[in-house]
N, CA, C and O atoms as a Tinker XYZ file with bonds, in Angstrom:
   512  protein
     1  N    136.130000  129.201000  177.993000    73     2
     2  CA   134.757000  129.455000  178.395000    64     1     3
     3  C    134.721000  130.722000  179.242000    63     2     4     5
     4  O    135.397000  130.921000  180.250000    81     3
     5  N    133.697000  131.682000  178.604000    73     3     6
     6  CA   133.670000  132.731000  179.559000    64     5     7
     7  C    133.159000  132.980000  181.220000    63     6     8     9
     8  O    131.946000  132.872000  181.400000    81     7
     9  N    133.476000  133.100000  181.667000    73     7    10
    10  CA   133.107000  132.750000  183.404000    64     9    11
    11  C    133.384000  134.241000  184.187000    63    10    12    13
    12  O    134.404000  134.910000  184.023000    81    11
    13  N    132.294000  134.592000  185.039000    73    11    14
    14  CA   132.264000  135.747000  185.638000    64    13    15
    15  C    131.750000  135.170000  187.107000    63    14    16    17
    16  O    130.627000  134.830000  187.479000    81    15
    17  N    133.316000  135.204000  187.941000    73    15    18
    18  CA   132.498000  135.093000  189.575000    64    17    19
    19  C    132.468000  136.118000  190.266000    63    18    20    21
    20  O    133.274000  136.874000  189.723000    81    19
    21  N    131.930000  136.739000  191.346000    73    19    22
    22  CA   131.750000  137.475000  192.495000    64    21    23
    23  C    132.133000  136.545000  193.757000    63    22    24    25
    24  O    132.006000  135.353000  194.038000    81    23
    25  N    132.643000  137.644000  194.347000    73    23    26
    26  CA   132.615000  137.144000  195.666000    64    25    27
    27  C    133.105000  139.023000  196.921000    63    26    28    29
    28  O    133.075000  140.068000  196.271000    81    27
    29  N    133.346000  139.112000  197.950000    73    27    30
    30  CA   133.291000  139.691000  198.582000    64    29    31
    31  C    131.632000  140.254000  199.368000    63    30    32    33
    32  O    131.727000  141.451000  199.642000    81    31
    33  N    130.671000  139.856000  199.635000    73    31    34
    34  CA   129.156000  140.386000  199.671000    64    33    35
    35  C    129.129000  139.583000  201.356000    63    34    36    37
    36  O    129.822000  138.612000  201.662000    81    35
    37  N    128.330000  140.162000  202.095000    73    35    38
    38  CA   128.240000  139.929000  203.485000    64    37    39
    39  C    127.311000  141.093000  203.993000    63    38    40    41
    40  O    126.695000  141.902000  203.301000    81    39
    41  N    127.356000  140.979000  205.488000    73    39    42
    42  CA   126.448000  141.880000  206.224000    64    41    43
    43  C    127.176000  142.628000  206.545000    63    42    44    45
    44  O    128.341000  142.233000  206.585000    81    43
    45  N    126.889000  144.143000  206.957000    73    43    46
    46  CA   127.352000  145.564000  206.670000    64    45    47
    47  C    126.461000  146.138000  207.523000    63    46    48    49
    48  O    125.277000  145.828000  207.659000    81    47
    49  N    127.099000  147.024000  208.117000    73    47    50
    50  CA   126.040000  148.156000  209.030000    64    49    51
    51  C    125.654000  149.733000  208.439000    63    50    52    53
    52  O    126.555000  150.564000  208.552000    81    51
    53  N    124.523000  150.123000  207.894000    73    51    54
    54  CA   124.535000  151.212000  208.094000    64    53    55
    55  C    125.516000  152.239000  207.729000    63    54    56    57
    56  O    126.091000  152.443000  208.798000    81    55
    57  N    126.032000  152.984000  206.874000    73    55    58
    58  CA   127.318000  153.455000  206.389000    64    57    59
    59  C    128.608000  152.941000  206.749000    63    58    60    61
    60  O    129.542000  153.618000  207.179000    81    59
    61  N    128.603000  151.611000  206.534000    73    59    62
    62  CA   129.903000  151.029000  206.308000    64    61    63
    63  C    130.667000  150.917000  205.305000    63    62    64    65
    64  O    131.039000  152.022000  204.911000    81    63
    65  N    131.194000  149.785000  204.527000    73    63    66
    66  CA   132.223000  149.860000  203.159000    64    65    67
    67  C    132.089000  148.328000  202.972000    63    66    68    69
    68  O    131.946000  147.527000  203.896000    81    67
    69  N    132.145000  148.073000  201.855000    73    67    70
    70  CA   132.279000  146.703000  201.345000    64    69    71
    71  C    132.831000  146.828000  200.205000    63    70    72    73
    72  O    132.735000  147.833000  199.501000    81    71
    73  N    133.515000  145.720000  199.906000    73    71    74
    74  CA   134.547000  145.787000  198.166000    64    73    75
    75  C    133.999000  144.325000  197.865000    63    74    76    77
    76  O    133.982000  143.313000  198.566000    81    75
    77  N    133.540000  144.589000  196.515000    73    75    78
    78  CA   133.088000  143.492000  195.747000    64    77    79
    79  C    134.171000  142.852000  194.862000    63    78    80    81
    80  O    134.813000  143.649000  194.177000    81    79
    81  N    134.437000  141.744000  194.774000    73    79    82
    82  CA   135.577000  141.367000  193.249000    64    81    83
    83  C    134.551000  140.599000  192.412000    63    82    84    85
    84  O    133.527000  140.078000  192.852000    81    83
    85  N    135.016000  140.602000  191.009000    73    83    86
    86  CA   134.903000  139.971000  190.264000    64    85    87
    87  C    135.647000  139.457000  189.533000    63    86    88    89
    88  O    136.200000  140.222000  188.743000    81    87
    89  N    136.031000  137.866000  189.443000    73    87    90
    90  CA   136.955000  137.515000  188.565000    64    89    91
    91  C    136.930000  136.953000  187.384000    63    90    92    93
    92  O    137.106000  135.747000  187.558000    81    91
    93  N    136.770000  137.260000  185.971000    73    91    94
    94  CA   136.914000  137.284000  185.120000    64    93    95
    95  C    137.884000  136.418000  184.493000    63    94    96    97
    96  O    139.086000  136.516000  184.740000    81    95
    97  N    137.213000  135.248000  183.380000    73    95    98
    98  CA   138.333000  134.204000  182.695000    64    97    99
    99  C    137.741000  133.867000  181.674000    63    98   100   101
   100  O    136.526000  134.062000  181.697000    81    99
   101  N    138.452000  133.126000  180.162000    73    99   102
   102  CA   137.760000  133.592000  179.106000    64   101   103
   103  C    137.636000  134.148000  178.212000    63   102   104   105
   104  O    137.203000  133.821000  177.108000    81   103
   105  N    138.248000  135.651000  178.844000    73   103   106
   106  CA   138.428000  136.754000  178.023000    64   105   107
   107  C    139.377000  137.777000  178.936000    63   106   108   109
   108  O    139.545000  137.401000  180.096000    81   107
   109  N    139.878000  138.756000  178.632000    73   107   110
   110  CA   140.302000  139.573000  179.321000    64   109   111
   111  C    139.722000  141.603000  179.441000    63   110   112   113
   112  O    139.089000  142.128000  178.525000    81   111
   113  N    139.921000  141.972000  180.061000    73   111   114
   114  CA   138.992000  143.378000  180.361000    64   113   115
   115  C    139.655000  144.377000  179.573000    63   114   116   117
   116  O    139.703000  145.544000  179.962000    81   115
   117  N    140.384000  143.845000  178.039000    73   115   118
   118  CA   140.375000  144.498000  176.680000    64   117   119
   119  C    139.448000  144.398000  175.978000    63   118   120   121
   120  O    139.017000  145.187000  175.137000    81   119
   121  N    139.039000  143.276000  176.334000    73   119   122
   122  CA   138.167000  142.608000  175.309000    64   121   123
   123  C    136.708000  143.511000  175.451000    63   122   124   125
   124  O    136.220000  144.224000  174.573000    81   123
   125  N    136.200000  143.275000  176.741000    73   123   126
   126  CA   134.325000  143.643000  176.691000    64   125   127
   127  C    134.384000  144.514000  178.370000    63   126   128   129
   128  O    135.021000  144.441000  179.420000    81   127
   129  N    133.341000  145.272000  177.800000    73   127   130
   130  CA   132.665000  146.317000  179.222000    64   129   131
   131  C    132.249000  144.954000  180.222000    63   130   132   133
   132  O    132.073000  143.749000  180.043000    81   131
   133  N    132.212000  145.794000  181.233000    73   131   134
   134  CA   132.097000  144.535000  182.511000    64   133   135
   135  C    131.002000  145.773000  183.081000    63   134   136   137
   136  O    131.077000  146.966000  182.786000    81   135
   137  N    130.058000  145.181000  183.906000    73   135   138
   138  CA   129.109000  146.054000  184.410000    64   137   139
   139  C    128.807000  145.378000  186.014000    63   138   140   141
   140  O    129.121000  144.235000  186.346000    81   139
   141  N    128.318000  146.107000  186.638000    73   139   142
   142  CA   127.926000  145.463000  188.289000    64   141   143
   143  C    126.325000  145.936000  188.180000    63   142   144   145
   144  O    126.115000  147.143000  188.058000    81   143
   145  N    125.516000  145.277000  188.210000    73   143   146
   146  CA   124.226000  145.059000  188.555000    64   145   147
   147  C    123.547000  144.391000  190.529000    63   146   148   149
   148  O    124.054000  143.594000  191.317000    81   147
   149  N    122.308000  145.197000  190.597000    73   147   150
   150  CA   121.771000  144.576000  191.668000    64   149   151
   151  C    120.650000  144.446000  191.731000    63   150   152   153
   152  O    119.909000  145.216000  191.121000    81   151
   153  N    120.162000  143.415000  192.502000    73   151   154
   154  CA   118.539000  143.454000  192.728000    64   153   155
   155  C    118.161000  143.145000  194.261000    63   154   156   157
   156  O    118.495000  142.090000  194.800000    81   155
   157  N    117.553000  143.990000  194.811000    73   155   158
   158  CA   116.564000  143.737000  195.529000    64   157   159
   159  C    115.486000  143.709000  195.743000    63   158   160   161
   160  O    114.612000  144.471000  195.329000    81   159
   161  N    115.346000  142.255000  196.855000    73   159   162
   162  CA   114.342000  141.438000  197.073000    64   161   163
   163  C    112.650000  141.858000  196.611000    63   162   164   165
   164  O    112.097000  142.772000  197.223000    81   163
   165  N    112.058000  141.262000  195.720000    73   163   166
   166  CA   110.682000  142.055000  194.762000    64   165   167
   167  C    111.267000  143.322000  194.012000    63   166   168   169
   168  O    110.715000  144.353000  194.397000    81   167
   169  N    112.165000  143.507000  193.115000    73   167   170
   170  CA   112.477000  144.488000  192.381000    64   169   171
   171  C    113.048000  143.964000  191.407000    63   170   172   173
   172  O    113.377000  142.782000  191.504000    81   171
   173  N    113.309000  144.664000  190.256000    73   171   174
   174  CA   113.615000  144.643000  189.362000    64   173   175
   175  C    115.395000  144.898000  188.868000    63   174   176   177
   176  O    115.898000  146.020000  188.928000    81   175
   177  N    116.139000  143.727000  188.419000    73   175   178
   178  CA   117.369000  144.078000  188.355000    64   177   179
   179  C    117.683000  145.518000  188.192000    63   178   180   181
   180  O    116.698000  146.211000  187.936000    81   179
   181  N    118.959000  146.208000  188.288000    73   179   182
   182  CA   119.259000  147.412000  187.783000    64   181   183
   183  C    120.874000  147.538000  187.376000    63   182   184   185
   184  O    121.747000  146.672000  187.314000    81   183
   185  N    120.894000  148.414000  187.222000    73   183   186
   186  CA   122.470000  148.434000  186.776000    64   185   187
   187  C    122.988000  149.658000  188.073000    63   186   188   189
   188  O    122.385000  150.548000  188.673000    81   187
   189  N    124.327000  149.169000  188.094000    73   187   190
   190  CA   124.756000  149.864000  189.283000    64   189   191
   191  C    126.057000  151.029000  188.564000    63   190   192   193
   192  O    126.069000  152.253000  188.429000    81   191
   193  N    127.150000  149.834000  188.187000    73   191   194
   194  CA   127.937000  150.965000  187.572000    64   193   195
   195  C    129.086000  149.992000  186.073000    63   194   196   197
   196  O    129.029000  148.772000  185.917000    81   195
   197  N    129.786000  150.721000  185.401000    73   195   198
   198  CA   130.013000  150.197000  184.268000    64   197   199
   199  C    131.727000  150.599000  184.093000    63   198   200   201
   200  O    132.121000  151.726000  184.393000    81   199
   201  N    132.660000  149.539000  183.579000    73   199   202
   202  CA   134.176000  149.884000  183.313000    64   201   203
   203  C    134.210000  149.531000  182.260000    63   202   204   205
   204  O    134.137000  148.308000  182.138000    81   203
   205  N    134.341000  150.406000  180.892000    73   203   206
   206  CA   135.065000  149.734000  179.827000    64   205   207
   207  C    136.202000  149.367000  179.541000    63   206   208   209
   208  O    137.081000  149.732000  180.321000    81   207
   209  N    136.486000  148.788000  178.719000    73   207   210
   210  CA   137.973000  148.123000  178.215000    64   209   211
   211  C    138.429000  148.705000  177.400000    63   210   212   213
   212  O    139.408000  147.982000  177.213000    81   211
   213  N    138.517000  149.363000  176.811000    73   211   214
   214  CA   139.293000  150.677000  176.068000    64   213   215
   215  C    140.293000  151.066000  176.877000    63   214   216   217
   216  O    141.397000  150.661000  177.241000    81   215
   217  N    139.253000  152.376000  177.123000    73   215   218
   218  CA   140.897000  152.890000  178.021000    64   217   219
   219  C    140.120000  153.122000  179.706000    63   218   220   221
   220  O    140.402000  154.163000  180.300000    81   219
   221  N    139.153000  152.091000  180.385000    73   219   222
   222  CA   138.786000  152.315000  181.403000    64   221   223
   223  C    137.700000  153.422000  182.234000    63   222   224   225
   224  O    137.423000  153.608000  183.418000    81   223
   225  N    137.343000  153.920000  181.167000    73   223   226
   226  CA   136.289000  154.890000  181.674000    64   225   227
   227  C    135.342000  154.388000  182.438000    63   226   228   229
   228  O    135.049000  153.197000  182.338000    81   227
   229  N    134.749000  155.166000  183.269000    73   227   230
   230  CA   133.648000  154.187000  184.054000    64   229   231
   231  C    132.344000  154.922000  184.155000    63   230   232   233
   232  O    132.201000  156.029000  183.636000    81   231
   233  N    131.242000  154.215000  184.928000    73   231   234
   234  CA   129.770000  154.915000  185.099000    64   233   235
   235  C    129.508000  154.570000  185.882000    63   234   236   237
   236  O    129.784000  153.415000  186.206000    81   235
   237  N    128.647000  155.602000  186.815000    73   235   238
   238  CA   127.855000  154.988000  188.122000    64   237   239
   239  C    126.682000  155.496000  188.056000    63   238   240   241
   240  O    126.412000  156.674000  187.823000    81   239
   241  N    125.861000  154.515000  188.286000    73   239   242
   242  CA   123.708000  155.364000  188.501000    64   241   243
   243  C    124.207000  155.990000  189.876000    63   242   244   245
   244  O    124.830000  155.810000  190.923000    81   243
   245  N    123.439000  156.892000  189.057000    73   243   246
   246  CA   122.640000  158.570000  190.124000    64   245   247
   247  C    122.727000  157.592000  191.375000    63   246   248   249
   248  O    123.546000  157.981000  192.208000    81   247
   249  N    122.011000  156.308000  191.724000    73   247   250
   250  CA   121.477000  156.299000  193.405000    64   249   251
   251  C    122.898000  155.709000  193.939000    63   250   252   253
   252  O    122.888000  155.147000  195.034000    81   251
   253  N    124.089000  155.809000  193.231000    73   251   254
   254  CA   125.188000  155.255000  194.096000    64   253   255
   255  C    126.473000  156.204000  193.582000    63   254   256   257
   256  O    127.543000  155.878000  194.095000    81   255
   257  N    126.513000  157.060000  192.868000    73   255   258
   258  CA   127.300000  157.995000  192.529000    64   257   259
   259  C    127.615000  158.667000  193.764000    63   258   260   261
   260  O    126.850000  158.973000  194.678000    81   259
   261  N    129.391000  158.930000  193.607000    73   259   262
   262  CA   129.765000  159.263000  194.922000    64   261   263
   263  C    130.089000  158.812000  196.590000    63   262   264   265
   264  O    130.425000  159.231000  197.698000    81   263
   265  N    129.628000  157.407000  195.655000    73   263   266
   266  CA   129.536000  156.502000  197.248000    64   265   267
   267  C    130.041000  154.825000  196.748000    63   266   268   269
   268  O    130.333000  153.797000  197.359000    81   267
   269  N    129.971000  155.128000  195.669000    73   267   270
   270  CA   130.566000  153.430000  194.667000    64   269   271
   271  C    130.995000  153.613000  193.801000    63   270   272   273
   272  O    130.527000  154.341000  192.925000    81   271
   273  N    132.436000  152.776000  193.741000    73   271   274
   274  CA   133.422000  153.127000  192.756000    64   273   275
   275  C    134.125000  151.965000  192.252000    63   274   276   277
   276  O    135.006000  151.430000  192.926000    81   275
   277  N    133.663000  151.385000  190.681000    73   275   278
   278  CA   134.153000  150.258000  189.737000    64   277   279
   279  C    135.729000  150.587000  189.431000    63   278   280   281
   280  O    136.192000  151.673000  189.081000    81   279
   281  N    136.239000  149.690000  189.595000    73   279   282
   282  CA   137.832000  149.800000  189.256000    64   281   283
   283  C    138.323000  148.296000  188.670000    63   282   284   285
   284  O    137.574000  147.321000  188.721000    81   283
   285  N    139.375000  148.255000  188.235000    73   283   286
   286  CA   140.129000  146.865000  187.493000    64   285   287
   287  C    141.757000  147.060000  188.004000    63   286   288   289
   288  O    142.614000  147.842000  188.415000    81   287
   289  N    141.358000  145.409000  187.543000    73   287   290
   290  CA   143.363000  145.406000  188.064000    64   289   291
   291  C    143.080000  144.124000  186.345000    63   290   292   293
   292  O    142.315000  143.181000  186.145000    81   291
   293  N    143.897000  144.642000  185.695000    73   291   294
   294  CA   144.253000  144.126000  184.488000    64   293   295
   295  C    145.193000  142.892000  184.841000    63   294   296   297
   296  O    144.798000  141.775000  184.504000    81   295
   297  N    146.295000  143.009000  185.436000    73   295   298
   298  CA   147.367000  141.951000  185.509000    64   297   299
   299  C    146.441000  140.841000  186.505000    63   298   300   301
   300  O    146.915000  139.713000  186.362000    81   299
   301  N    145.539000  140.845000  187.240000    73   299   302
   302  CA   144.588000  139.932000  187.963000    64   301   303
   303  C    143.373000  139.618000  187.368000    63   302   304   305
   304  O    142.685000  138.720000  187.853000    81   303
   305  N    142.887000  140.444000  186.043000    73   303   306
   306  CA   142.116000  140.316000  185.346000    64   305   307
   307  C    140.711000  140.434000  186.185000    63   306   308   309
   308  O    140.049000  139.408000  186.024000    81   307
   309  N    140.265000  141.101000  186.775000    73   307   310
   310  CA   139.699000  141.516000  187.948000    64   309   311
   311  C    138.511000  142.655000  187.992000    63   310   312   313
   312  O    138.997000  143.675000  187.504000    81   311
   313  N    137.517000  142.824000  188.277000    73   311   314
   314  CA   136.943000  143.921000  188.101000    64   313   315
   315  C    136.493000  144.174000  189.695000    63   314   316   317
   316  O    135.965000  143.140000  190.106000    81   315
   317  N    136.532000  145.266000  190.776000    73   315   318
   318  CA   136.214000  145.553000  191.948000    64   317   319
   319  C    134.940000  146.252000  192.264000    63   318   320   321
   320  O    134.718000  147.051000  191.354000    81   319
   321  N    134.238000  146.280000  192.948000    73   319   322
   322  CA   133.266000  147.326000  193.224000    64   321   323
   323  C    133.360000  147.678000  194.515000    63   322   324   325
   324  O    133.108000  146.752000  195.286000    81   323
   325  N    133.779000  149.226000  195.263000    73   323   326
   326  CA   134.549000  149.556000  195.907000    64   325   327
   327  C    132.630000  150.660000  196.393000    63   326   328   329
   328  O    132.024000  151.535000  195.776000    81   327
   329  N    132.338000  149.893000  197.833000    73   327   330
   330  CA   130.862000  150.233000  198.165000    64   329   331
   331  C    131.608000  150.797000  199.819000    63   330   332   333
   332  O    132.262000  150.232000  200.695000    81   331
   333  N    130.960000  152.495000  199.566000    73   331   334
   334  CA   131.055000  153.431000  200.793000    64   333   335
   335  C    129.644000  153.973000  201.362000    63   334   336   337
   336  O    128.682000  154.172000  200.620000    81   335
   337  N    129.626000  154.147000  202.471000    73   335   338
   338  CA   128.399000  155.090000  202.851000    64   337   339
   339  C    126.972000  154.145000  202.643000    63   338   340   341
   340  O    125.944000  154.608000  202.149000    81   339
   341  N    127.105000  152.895000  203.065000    73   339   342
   342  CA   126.041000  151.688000  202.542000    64   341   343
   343  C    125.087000  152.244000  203.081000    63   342   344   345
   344  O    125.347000  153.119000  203.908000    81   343
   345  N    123.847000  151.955000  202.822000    73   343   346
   346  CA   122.445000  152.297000  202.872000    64   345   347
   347  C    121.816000  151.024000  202.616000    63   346   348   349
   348  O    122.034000  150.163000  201.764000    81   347
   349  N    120.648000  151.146000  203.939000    73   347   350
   350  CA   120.130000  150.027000  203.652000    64   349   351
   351  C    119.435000  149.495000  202.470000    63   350   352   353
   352  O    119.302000  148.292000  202.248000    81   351
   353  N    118.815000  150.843000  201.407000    73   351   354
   354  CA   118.197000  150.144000  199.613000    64   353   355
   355  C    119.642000  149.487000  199.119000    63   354   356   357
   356  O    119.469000  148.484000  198.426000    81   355
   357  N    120.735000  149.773000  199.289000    73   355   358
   358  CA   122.022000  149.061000  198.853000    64   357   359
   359  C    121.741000  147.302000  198.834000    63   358   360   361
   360  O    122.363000  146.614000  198.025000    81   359
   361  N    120.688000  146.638000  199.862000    73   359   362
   362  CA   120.680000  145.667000  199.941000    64   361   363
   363  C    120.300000  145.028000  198.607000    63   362   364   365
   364  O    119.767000  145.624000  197.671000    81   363
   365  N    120.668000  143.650000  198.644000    73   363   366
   366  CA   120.708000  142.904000  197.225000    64   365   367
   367  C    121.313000  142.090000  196.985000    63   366   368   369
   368  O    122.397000  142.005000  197.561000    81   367
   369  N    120.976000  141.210000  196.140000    73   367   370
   370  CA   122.230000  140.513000  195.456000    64   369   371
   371  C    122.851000  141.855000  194.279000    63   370   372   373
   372  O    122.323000  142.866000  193.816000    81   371
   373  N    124.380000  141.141000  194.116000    73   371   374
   374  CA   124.934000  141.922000  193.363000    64   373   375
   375  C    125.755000  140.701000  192.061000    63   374   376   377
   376  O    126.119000  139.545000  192.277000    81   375
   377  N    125.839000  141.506000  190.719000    73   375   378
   378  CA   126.272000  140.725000  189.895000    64   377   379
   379  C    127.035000  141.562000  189.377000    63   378   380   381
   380  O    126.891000  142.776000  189.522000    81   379
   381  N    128.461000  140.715000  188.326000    73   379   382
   382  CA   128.858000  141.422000  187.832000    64   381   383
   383  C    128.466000  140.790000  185.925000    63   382   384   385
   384  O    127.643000  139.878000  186.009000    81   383
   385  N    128.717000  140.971000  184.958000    73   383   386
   386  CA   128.497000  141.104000  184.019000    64   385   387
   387  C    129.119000  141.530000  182.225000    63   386   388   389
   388  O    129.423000  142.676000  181.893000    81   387
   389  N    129.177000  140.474000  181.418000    73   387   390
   390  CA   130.204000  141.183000  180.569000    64   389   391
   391  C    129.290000  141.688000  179.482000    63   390   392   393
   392  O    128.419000  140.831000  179.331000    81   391
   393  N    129.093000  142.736000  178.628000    73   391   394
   394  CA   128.302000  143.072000  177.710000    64   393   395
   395  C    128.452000  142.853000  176.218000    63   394   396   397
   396  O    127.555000  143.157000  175.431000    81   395
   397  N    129.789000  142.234000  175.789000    73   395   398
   398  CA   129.874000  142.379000  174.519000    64   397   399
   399  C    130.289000  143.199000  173.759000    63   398   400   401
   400  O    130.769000  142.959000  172.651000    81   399
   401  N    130.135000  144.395000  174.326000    73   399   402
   402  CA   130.923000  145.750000  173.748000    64   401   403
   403  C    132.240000  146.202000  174.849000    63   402   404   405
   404  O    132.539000  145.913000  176.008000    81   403
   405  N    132.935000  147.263000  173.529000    73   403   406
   406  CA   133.926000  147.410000  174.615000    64   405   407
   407  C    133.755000  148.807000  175.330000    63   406   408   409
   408  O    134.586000  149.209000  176.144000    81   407
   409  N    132.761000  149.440000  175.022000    73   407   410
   410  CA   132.291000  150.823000  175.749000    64   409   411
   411  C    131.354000  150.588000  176.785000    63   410   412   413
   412  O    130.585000  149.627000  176.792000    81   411
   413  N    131.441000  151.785000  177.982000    73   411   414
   414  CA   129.965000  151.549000  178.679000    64   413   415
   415  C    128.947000  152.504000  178.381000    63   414   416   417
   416  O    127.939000  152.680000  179.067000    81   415
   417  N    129.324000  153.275000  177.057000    73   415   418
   418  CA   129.013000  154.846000  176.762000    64   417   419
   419  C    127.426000  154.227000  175.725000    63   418   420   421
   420  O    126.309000  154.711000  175.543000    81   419
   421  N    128.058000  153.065000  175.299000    73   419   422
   422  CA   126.349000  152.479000  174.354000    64   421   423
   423  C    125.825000  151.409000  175.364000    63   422   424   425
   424  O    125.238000  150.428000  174.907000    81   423
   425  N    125.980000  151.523000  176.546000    73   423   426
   426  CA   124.890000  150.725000  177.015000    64   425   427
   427  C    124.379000  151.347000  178.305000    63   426   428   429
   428  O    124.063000  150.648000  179.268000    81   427
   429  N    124.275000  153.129000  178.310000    73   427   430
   430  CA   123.796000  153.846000  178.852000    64   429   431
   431  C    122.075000  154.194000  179.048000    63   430   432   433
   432  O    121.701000  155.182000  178.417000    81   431
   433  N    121.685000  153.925000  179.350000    73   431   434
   434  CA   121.435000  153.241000  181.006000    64   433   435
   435  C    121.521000  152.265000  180.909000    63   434   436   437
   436  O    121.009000  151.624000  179.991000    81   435
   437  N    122.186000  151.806000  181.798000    73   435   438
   438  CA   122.545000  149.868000  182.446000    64   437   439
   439  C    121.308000  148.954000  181.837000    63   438   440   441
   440  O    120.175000  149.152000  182.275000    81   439
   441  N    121.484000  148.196000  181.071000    73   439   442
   442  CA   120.405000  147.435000  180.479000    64   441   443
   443  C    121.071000  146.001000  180.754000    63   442   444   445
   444  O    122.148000  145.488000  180.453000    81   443
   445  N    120.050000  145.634000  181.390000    73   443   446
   446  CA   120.820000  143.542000  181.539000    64   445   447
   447  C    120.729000  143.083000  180.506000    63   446   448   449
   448  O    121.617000  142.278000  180.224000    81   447
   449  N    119.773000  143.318000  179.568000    73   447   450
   450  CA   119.751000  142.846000  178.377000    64   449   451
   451  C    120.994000  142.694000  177.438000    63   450   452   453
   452  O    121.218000  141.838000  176.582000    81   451
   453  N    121.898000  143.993000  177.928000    73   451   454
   454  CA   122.896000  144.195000  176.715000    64   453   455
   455  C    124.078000  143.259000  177.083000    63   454   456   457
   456  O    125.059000  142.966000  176.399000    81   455
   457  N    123.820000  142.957000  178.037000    73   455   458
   458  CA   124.820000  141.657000  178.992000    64   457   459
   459  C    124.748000  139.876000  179.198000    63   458   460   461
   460  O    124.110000  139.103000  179.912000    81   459
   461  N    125.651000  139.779000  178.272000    73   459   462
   462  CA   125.656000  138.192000  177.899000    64   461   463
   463  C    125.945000  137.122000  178.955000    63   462   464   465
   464  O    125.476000  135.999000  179.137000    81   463
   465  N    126.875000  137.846000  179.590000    73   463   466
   466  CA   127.722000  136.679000  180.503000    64   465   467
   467  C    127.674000  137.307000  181.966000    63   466   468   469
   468  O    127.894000  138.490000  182.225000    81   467
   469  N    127.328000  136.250000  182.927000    73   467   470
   470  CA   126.431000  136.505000  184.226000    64   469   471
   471  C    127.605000  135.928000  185.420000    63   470   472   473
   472  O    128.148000  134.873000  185.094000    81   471
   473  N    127.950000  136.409000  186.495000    73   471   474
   474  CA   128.220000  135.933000  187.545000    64   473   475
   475  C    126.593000  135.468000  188.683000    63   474   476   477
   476  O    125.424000  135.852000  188.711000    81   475
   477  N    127.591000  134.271000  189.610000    73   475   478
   478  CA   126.508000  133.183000  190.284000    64   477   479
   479  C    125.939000  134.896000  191.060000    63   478   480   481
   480  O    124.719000  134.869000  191.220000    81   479
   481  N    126.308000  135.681000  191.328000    73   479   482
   482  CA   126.082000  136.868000  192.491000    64   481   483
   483  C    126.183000  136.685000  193.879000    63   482   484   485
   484  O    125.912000  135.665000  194.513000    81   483
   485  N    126.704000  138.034000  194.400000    73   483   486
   486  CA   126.790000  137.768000  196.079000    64   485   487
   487  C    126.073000  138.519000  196.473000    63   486   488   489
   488  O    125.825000  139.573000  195.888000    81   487
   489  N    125.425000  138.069000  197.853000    73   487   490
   490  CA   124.631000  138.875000  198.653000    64   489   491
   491  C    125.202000  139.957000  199.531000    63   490   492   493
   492  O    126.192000  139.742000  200.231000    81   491
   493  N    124.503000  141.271000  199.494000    73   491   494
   494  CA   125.110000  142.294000  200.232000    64   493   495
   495  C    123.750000  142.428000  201.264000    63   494   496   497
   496  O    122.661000  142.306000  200.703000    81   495
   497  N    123.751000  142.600000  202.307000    73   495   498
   498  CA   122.762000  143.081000  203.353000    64   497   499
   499  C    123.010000  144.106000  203.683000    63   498   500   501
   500  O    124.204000  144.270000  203.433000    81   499
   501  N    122.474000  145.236000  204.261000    73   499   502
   502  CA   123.311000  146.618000  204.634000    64   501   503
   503  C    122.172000  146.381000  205.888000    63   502   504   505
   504  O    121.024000  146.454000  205.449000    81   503
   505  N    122.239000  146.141000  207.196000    73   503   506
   506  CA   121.139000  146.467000  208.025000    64   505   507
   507  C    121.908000  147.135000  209.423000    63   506   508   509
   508  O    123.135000  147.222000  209.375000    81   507
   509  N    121.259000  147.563000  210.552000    73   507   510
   510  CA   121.790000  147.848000  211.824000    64   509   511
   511  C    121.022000  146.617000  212.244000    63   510   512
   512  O    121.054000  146.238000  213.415000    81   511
């Protein structure tokens, strides 16, 4: 059974750092793109950033490029989201996500739609 958890999400100050995991079972991160999505509170999900299973290429939206960085550990079967320079719109729940494909290059821009399999999500707060 495919299963996508999160965990690492908590309260954060103001350009701090937080690392998200996701652990992945089911399948392994040969198999399908894994994506990190967020929403905050009255908004509309979005897509944050994307690792394929090929050979690992990744994507990040414009509003976190440079400041959030998706990575994998294959032998832990694992997908990370590695959050610098937090800002308080950063706030949200955060999910991670498997899409079905093994590129993140066809599901450019982040579409939840294209994403089958859902983690419960963790909450990130970014406040002072």
């Amino acid at each position: 059974q495919v299963q996508l958890v999160e965990s690492g999400g908590g309260l954060v100050q103001p350009g701090g750092s937080l690392t998200l995991s996701c652990a992945v079972s089911g399948f392994t991160l040969d198999y399908y793109a894994i994506g990190w999505f967020r929403q905050a509170p009255g908004k509309v999900r979005e897509g944050v950033s994307c690792i394929s299973s090929s050979d690992g290429h990744t994507y990040n939206a414009d509003s976190v490029k440079g400041r959030f960085t998706i990575s994998r550990d294959k032998a832990k079967n694992a997908v990370y989201l590695q959050m610098n320079n937090l800002k308080s719109e950063d706030t949200g729940d955060y999910y991670c996500a498997s899409s079905g494909d093994y590129s993140c290059r066809y599901l450019i821009p982040l579409d939840k739609r294209e994403f089958a399999y859902w983690g419960q999500g963790t909450q990130v707060t970014v406040s002072s």
